[in-house]
C-alpha positions in Angstrom: 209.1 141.1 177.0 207.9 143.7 174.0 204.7 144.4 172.6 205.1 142.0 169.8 206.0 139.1 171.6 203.1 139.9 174.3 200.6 139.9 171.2 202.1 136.6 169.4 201.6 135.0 173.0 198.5 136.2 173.7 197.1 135.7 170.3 198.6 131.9 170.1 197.5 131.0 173.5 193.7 132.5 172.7 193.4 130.4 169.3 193.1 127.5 172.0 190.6 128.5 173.9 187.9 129.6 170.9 185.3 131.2 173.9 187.1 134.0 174.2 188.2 135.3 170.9 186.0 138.7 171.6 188.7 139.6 173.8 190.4 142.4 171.9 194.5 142.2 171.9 194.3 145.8 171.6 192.7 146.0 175.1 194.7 143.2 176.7 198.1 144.5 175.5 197.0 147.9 176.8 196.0 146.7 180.3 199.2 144.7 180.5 201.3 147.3 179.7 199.3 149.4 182.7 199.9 146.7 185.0 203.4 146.1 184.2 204.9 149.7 183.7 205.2 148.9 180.3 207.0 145.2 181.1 209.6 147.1 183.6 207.7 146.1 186.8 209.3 144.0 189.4 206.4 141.7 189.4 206.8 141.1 185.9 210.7 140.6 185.5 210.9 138.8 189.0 207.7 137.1 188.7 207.5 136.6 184.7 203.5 137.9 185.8 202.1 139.9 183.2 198.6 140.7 184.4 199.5 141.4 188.2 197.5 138.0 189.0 197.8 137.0 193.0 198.4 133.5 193.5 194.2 132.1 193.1 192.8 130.2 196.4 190.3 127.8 194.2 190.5 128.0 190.9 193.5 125.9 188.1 196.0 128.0 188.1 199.6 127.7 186.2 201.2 130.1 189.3 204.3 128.5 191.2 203.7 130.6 194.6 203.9 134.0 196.0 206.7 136.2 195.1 206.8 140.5 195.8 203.0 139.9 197.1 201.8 138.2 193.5 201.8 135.3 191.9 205.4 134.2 190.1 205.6 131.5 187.0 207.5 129.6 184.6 207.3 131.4 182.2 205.5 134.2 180.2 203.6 132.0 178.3 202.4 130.6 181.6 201.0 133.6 182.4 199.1 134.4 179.5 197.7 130.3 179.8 196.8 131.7 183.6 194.8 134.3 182.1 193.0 132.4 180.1 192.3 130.2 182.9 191.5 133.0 185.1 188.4 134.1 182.8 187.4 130.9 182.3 187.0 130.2 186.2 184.5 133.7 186.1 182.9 132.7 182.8 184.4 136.0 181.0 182.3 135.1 177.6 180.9 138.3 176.3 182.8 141.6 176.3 180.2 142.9 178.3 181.3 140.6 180.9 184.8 141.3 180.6 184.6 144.5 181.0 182.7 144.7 183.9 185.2 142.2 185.5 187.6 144.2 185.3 185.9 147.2 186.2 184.8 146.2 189.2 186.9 143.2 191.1 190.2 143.4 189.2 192.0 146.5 190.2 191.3 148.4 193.2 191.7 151.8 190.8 188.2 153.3 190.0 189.5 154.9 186.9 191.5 151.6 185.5 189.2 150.9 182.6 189.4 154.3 181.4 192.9 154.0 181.4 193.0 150.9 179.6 190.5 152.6 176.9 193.1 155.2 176.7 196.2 153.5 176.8 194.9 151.5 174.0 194.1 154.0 171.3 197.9 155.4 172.0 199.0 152.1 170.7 197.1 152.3 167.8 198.2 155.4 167.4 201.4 154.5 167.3 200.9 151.5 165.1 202.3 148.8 167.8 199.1 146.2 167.3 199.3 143.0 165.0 196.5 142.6 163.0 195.2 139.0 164.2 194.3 137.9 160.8 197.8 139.0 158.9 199.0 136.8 161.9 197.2 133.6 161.7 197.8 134.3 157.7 201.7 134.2 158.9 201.2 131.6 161.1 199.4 129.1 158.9 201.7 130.4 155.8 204.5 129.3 157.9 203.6 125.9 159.1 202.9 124.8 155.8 206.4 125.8 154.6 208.0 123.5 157.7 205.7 120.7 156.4 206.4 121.6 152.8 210.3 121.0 153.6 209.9 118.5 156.0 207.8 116.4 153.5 210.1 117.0 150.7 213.3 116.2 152.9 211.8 112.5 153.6 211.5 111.5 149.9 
């Protein structure tokens, strides 16, 4: 896992889920990168878990079990869909919200959002972030390429 697949995950994932475009990748990426020593952590090469989730007790969840005291998936991508999942169970629809989330019942560190903050303008300091329209602009570019092809190849 890099940056740049992290952000084309998370970015593809949250196109399906429209309530929580607010969420900034900026700040995501950042807080990922916290929780996974910068994708180097045990939990998230062992446990493809990018967000240090534990395996939920009620809500949908796209976890396998509990692996290294967290929950383990499939895959990355099933990770990020757990995240998604994991703020719609607590009805994460305003920043404000999200924020305070996190702030208070995510990490047991005091000083985690603050970190996060920090973290994330290093990042754009050091110009890792993909602007989320230039993607979908890629994205959409792309797709009608394939059909383009695809729809000349028939004839």
């Amino acid at each position: 896992m890099n940056p740049l697949i992290f952000q084309i995950l998370f970015l593809t994932v949250r196109a399906f889920h429209p309530n929580f475009l607010f969420i900034p990748v900026s700040q995501v990426l950042a807080q990922t990168m916290l929780e996974t020593g910068r994708f180097t952590s045990k939990v998230c090469l062992e446990n493809k878990n990018l967000f240090g989730m534990k395996m939920p007790g009620q809500r949908k969840t796209k976890a396998l079990g509990t692996k290294n005291n967290h929950a383990y998936y499939n895959s990355y991508l099933d990770s990020v869909i757990d995240y998604f999942l994991w703020l719609d169970y607590f009805k994460l629809t305003t920043l404000e919200k999200y924020n305070n989330r996190i702030a208070t019942n995510y990490a047991t560190d005091t000083k985690y959002v603050s970190k996060i903050v920090a973290f994330e303008k290093q990042l754009k300091a050091q110009g890792v972030l993909i602007n989320p329209s230039i993607f979908f602009t890629i994205i959409i570019t792309c797709f009608f390429f394939i059909f383009k092809l695809n729809n000349h190849a028939i004839r």
